[in-house]
Biopython code that builds the backbone (N, CA, C, O; Angstrom):
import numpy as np
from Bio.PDB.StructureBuilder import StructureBuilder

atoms = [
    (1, "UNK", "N", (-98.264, -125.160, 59.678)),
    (1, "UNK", "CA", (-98.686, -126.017, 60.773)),
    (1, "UNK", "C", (-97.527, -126.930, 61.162)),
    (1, "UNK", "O", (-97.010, -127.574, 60.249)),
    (2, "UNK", "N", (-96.965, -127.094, 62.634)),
    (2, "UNK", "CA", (-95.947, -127.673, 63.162)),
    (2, "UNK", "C", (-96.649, -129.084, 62.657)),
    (2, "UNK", "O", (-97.838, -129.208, 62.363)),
    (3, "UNK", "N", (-95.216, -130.553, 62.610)),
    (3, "UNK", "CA", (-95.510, -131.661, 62.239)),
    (3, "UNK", "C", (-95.836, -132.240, 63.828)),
    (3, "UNK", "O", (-95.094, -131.825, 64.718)),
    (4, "UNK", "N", (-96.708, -132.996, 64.114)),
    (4, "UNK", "CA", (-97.608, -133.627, 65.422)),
    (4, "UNK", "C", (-96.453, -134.892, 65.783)),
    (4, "UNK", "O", (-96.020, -135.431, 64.764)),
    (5, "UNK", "N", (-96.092, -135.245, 66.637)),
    (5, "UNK", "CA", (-95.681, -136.282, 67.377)),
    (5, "UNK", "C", (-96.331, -137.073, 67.532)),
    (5, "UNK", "O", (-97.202, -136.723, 68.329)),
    (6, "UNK", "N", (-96.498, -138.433, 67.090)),
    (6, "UNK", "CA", (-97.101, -139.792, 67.912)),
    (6, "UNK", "C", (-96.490, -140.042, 69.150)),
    (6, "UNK", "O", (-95.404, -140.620, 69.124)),
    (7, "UNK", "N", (-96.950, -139.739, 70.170)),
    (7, "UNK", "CA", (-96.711, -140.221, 71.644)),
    (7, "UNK", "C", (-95.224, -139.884, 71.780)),
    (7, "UNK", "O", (-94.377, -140.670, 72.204)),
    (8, "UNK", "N", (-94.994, -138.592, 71.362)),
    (8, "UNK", "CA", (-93.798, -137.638, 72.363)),
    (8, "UNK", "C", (-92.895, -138.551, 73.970)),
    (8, "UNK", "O", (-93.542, -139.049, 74.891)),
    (9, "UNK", "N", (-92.185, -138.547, 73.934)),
    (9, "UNK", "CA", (-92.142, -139.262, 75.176)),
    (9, "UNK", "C", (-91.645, -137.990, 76.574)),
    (9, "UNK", "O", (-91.043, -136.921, 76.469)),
    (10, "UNK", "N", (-92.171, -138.647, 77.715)),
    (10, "UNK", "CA", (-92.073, -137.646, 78.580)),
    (10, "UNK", "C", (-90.529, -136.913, 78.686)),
    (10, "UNK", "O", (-89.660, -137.648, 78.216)),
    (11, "UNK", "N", (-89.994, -135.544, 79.237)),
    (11, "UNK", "CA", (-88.880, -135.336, 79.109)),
    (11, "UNK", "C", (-88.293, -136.339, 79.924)),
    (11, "UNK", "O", (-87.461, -136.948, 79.251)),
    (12, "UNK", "N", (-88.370, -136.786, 81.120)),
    (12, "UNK", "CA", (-87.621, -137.566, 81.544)),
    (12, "UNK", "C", (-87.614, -138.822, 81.459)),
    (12, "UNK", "O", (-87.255, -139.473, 82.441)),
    (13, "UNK", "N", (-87.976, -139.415, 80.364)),
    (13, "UNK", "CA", (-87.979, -140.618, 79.643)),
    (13, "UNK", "C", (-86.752, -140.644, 78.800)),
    (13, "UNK", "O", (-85.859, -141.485, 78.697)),
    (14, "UNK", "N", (-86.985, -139.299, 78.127)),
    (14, "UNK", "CA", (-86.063, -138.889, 77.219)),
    (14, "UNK", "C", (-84.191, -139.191, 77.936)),
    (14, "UNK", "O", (-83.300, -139.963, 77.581)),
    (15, "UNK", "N", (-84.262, -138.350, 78.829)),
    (15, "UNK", "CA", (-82.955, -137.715, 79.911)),
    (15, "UNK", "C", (-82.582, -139.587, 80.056)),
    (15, "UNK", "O", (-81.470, -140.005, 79.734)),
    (16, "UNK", "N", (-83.488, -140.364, 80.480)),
    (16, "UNK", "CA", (-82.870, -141.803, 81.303)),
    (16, "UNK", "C", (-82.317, -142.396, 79.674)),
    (16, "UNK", "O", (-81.185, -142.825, 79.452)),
    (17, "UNK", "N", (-83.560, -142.272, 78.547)),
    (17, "UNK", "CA", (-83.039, -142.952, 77.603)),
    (17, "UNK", "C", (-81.296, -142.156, 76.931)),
    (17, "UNK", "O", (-80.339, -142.824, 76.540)),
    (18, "UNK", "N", (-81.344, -141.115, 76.971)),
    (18, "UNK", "CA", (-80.119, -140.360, 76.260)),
    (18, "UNK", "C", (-78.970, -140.061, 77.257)),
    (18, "UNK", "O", (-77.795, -140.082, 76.888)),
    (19, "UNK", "N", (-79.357, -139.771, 78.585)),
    (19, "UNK", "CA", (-78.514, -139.431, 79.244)),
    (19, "UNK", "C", (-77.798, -140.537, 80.298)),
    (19, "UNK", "O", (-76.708, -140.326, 80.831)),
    (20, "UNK", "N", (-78.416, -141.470, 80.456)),
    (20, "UNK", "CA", (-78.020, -142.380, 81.889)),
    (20, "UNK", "C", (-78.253, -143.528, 81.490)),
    (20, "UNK", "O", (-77.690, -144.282, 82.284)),
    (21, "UNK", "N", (-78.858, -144.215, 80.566)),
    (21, "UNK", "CA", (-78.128, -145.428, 80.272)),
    (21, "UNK", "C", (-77.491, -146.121, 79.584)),
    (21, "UNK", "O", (-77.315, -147.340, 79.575)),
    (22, "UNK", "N", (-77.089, -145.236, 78.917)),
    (22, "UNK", "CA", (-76.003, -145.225, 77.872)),
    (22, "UNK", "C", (-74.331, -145.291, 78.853)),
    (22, "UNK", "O", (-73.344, -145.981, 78.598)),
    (23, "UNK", "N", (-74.507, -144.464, 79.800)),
    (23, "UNK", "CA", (-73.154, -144.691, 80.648)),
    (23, "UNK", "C", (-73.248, -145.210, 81.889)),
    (23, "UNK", "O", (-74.224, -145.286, 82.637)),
    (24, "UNK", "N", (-72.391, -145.479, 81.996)),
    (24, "UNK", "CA", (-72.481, -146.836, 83.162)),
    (24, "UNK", "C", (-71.974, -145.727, 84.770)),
    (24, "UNK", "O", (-72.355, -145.870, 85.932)),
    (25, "UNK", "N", (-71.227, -144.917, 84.310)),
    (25, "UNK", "CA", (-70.803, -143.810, 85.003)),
    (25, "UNK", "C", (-71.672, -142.689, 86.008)),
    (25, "UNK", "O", (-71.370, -142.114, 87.054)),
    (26, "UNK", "N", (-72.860, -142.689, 85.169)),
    (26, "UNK", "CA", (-73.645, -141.422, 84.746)),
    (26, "UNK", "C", (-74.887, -142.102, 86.194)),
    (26, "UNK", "O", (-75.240, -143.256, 86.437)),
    (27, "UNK", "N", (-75.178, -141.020, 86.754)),
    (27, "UNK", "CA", (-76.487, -142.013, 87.491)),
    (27, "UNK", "C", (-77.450, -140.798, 87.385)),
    (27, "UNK", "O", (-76.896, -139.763, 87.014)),
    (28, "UNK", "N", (-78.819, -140.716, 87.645)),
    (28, "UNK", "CA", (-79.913, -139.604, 87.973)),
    (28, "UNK", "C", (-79.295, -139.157, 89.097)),
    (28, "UNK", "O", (-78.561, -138.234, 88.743)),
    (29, "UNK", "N", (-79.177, -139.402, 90.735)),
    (29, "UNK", "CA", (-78.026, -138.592, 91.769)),
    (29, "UNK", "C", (-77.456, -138.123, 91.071)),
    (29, "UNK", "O", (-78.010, -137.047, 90.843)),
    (30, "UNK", "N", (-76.159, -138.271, 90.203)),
    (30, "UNK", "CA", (-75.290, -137.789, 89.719)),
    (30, "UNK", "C", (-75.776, -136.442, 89.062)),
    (30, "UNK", "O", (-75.095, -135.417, 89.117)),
    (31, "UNK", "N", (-77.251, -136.528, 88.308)),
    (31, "UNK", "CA", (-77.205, -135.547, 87.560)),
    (31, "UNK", "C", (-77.973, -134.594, 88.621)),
    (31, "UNK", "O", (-78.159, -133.378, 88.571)),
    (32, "UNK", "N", (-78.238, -135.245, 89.292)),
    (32, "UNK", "CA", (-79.664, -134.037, 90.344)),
    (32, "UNK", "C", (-78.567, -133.344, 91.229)),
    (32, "UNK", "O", (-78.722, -132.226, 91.720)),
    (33, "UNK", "N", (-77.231, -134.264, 91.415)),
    (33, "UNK", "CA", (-76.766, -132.771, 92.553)),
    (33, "UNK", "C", (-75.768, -131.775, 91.369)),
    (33, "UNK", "O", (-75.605, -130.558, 91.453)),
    (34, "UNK", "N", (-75.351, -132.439, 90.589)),
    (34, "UNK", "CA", (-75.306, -131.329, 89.433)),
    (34, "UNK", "C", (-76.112, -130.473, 88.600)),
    (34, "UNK", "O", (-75.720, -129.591, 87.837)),
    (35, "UNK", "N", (-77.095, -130.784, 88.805)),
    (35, "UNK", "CA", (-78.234, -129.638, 88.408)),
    (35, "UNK", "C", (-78.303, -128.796, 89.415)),
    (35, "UNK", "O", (-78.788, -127.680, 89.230)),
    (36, "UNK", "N", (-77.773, -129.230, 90.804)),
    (36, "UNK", "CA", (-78.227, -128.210, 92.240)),
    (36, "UNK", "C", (-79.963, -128.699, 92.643)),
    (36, "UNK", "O", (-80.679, -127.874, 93.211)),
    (37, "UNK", "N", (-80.141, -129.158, 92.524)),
    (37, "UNK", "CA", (-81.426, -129.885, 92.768)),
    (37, "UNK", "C", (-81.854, -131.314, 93.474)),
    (37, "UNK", "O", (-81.364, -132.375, 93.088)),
    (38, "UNK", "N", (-82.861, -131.234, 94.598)),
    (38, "UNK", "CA", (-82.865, -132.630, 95.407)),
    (38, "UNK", "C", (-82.714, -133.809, 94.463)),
    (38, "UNK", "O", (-83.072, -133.812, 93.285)),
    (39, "UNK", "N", (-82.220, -134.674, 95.028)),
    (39, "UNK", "CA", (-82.420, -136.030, 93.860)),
    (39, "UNK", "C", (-83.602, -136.459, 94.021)),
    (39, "UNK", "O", (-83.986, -137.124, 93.058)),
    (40, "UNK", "N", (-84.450, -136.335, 94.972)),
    (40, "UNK", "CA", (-86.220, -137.004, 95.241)),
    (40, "UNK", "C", (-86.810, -135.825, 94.377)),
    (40, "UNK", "O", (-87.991, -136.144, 94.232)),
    (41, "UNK", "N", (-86.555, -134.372, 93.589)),
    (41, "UNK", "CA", (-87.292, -133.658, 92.310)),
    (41, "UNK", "C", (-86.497, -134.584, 91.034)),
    (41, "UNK", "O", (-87.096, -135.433, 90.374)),
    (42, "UNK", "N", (-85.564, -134.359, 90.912)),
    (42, "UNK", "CA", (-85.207, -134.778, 89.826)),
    (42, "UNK", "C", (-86.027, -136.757, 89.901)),
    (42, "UNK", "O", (-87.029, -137.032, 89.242)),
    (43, "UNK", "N", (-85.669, -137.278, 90.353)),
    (43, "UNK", "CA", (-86.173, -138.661, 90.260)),
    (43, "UNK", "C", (-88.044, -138.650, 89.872)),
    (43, "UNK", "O", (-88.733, -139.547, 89.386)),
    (44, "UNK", "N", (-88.427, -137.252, 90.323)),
    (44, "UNK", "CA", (-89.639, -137.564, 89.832)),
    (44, "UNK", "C", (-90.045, -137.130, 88.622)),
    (44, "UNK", "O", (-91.077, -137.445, 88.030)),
    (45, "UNK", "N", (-89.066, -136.287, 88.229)),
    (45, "UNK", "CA", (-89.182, -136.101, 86.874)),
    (45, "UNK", "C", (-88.668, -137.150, 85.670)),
    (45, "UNK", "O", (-89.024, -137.185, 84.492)),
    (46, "UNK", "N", (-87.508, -138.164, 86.533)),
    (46, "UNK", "CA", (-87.345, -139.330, 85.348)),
    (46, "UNK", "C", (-88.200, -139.918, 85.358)),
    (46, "UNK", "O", (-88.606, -140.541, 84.377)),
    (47, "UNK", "N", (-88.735, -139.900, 86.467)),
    (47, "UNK", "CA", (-90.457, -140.934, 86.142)),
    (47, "UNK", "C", (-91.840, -140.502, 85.819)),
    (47, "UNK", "O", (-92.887, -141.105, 86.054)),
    (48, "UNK", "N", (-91.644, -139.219, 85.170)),
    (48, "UNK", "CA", (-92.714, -138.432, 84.791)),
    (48, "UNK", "C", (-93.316, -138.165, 85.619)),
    (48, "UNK", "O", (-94.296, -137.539, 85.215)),
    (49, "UNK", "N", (-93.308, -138.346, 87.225)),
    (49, "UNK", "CA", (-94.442, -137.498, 87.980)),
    (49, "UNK", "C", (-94.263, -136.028, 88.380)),
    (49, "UNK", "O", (-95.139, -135.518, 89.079)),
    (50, "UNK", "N", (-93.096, -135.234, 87.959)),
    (50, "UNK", "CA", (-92.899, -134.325, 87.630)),
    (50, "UNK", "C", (-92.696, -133.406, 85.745)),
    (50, "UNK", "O", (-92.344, -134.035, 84.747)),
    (51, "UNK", "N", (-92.859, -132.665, 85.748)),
    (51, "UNK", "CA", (-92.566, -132.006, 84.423)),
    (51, "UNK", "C", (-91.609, -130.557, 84.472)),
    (51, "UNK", "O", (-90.999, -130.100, 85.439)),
    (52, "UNK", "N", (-91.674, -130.205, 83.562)),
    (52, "UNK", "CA", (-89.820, -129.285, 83.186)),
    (52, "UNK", "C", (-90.589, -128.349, 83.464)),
    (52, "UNK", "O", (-91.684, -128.314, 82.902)),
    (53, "UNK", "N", (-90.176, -127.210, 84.530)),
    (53, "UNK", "CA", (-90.497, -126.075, 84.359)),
    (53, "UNK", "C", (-89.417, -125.218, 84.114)),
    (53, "UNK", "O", (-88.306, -125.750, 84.084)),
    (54, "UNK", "N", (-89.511, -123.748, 83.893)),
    (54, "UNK", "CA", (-88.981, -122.955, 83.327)),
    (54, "UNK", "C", (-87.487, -122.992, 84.307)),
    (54, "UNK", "O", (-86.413, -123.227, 83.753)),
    (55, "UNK", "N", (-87.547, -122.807, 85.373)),
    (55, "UNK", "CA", (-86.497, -123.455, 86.308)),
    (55, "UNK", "C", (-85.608, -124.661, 85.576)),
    (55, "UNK", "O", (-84.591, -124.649, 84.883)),
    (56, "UNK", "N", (-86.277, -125.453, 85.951)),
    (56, "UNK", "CA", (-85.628, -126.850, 85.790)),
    (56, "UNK", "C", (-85.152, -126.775, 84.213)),
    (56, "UNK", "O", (-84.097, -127.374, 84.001)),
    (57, "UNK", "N", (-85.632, -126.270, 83.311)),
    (57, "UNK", "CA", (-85.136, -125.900, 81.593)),
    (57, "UNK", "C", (-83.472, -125.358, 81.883)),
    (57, "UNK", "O", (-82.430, -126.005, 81.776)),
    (58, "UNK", "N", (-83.659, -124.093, 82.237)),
    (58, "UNK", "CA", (-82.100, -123.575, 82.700)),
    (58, "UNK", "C", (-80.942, -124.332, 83.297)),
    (58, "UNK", "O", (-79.732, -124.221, 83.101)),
    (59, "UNK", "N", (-81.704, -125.209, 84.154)),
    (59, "UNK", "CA", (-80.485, -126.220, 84.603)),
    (59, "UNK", "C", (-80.419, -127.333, 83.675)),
    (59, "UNK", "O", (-79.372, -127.857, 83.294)),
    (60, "UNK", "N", (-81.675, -127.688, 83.308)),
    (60, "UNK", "CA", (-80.835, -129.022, 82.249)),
    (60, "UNK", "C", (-80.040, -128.641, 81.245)),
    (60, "UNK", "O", (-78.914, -129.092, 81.033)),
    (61, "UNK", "N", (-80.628, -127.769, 80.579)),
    (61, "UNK", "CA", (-79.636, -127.060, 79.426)),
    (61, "UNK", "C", (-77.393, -126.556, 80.381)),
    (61, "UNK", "O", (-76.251, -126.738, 79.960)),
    (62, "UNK", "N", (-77.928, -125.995, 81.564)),
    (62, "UNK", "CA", (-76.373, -126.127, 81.802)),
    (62, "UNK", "C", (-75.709, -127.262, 81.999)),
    (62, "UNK", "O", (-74.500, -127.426, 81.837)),
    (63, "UNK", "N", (-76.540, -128.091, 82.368)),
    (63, "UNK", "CA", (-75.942, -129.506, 82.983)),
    (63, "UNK", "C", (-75.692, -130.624, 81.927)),
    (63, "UNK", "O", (-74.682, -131.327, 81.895)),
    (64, "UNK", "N", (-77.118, -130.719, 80.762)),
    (64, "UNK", "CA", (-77.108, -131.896, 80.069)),
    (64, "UNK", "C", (-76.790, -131.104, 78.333)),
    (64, "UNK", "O", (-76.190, -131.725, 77.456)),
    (65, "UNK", "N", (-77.315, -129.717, 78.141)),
    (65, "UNK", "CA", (-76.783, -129.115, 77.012)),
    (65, "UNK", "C", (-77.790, -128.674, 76.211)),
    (65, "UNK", "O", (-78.716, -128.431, 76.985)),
    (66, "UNK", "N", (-78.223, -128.372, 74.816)),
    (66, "UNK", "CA", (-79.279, -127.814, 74.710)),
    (66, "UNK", "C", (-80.070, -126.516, 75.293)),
    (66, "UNK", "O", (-80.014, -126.124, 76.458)),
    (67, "UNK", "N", (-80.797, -125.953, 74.266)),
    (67, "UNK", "CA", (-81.357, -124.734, 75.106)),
    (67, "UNK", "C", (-82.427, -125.224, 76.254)),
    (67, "UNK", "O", (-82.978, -126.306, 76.456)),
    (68, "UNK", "N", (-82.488, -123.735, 77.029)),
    (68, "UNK", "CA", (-83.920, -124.351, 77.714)),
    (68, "UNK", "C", (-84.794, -124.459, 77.006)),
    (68, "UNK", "O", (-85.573, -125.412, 77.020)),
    (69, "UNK", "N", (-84.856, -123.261, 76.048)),
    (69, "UNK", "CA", (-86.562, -123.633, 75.181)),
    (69, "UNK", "C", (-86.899, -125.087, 74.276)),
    (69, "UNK", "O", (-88.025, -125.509, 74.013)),
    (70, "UNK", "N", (-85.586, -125.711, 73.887)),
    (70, "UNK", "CA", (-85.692, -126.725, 73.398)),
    (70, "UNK", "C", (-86.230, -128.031, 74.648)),
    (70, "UNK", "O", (-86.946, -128.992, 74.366)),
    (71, "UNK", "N", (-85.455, -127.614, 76.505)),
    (71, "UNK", "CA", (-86.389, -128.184, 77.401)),
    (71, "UNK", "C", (-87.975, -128.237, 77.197)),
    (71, "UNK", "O", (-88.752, -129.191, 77.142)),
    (72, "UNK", "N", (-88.131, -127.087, 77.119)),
    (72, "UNK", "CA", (-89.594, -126.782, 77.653)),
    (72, "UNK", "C", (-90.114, -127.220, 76.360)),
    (72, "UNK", "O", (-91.101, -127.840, 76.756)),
    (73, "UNK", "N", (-90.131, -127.327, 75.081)),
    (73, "UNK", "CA", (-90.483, -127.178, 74.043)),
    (73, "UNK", "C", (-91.115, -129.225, 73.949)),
    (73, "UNK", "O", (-92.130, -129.830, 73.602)),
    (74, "UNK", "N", (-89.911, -129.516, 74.435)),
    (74, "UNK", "CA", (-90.120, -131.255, 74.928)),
    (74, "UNK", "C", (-91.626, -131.420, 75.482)),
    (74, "UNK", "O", (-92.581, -132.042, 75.016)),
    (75, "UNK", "N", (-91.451, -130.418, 76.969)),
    (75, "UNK", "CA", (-92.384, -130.721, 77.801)),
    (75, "UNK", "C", (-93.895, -130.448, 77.050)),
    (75, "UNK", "O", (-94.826, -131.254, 77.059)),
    (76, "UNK", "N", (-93.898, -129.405, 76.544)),
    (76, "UNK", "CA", (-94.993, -128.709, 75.985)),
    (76, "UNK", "C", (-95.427, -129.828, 74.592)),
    (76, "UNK", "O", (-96.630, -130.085, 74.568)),
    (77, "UNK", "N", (-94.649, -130.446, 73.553)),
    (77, "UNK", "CA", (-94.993, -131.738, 72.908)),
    (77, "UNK", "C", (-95.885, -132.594, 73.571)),
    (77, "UNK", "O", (-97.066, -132.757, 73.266)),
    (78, "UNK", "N", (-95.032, -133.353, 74.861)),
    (78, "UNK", "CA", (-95.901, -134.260, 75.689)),
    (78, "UNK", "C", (-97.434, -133.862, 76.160)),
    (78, "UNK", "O", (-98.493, -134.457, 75.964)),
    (79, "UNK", "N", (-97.089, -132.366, 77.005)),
    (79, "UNK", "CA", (-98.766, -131.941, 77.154)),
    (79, "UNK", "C", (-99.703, -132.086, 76.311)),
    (79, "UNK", "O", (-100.779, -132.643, 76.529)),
    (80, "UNK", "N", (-99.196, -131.387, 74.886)),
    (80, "UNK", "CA", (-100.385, -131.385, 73.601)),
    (80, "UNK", "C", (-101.224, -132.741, 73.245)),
    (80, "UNK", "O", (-102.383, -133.006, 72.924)),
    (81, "UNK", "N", (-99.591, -133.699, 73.557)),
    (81, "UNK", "CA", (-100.387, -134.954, 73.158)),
    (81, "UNK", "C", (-101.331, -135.627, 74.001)),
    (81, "UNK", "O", (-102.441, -136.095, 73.750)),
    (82, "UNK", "N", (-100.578, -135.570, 75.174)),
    (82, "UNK", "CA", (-101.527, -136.003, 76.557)),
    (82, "UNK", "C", (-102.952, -135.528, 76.339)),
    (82, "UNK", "O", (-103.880, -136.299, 76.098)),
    (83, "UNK", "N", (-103.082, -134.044, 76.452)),
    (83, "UNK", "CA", (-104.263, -133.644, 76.148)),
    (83, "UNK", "C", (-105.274, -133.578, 74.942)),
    (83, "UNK", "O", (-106.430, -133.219, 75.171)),
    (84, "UNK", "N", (-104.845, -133.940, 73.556)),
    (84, "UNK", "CA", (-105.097, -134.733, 72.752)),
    (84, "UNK", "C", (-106.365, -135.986, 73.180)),
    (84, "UNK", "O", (-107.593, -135.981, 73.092)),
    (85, "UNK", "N", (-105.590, -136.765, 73.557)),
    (85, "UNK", "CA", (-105.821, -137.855, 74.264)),
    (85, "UNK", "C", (-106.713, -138.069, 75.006)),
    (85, "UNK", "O", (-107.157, -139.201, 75.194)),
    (86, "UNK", "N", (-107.332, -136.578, 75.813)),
    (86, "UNK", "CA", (-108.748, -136.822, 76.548)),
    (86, "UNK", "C", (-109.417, -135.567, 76.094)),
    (86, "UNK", "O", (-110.623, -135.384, 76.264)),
    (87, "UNK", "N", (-108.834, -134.930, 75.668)),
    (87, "UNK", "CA", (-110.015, -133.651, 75.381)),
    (87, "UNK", "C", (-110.867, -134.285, 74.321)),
    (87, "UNK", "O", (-110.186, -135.136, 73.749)),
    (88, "UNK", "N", (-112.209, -134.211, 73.773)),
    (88, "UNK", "CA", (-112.961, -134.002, 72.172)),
    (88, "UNK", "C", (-113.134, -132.860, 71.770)),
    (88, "UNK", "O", (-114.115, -132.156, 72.009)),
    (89, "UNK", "N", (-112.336, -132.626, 71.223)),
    (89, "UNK", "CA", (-111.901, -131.031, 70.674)),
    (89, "UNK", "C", (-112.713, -131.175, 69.186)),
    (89, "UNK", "O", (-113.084, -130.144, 68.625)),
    (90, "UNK", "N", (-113.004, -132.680, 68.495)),
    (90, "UNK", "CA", (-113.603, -132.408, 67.577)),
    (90, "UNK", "C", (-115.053, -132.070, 67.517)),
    (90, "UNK", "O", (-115.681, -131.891, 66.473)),
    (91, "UNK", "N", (-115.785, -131.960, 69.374)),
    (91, "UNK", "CA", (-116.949, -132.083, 69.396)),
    (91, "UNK", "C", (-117.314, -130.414, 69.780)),
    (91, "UNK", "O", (-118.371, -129.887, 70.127)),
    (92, "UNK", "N", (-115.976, -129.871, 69.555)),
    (92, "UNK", "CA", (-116.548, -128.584, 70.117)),
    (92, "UNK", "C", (-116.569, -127.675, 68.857)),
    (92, "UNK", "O", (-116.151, -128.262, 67.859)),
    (93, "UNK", "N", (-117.067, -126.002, 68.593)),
    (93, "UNK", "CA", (-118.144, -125.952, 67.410)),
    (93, "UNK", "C", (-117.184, -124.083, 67.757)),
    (93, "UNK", "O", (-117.343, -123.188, 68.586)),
    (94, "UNK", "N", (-116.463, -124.257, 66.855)),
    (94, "UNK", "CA", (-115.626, -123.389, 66.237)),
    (94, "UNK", "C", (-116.409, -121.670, 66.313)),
    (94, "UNK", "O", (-117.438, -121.642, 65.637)),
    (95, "UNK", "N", (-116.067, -120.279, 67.025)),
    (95, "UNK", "CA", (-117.312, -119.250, 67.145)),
    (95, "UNK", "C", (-116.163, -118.552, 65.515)),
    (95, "UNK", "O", (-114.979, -118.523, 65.178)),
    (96, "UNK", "N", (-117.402, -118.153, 65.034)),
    (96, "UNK", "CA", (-117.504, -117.628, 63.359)),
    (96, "UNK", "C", (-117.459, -115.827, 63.738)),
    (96, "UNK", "O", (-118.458, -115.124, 63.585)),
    (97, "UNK", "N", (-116.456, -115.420, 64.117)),
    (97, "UNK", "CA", (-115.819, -113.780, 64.863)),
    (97, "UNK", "C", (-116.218, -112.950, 63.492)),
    (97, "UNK", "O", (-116.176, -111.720, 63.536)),
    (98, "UNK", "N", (-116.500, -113.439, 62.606)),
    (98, "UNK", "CA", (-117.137, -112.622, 61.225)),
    (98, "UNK", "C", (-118.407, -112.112, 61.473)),
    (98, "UNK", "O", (-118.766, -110.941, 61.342)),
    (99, "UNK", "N", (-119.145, -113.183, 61.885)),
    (99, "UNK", "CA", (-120.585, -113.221, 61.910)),
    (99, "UNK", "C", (-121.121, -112.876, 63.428)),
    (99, "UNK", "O", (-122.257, -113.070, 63.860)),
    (100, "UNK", "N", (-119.955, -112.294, 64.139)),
    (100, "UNK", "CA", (-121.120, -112.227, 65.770)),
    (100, "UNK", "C", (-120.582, -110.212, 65.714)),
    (100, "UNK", "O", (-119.449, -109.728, 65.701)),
    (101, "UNK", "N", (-121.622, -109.681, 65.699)),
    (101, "UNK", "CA", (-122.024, -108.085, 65.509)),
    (101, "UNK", "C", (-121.703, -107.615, 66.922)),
    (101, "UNK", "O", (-121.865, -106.434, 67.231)),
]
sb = StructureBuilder()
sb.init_structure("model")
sb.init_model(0)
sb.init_chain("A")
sb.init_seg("    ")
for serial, (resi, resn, name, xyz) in enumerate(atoms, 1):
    if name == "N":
        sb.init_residue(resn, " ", resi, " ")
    sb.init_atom(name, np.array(xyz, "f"), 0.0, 1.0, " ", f" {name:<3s}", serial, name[0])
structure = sb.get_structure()
């Protein structure tokens, strides 16, 4: 069983904390026309109203480094937990594939 994340942070939480403010150089523009991508997608993904798709994985990995699957792998953390968070998964009642003929 994989180890669970307490509150994963969104990928582009991640990107502003590791990638852009650490350098004074570095801006989100900067990285969105180097990804080849509008800066109004990328900006919505530093603010989480976007998420990594399989697309956008390939370019961060050329641009910022890392695989894509380690992208997507981010994104897919955040979902689990998000959904965590509102599903009651403990209220739902497990089907017993032994016992149905």
């Amino acid at each position: 069983m994989a180890l669970q994340q307490h509150n994963p942070p969104h990928p582009g939480a991640l990107i502003q904390r590791t990638y852009i403010k650490p350098f004074r150089e570095i801006s989100g523009n900067n990285i969105a026309d180097r990804l080849g991508v509008a800066r109004s997608t990328f900006n919505r993904l530093l603010n989480g109203v976007s998420d990594v798709s399989p697309e956008m994985a390939v370019r961060l990995s050329g641009v910022l480094g890392g695989s894509a699957e380690s992208w997507l792998t981010l994104q897919e953390s955040y979902d689990l937990w998000k959904a965590r968070q509102t599903v009651d998964w403990q209220s739902l009642e497990r089907i017993n594939f032994n016992k149905v003929a």
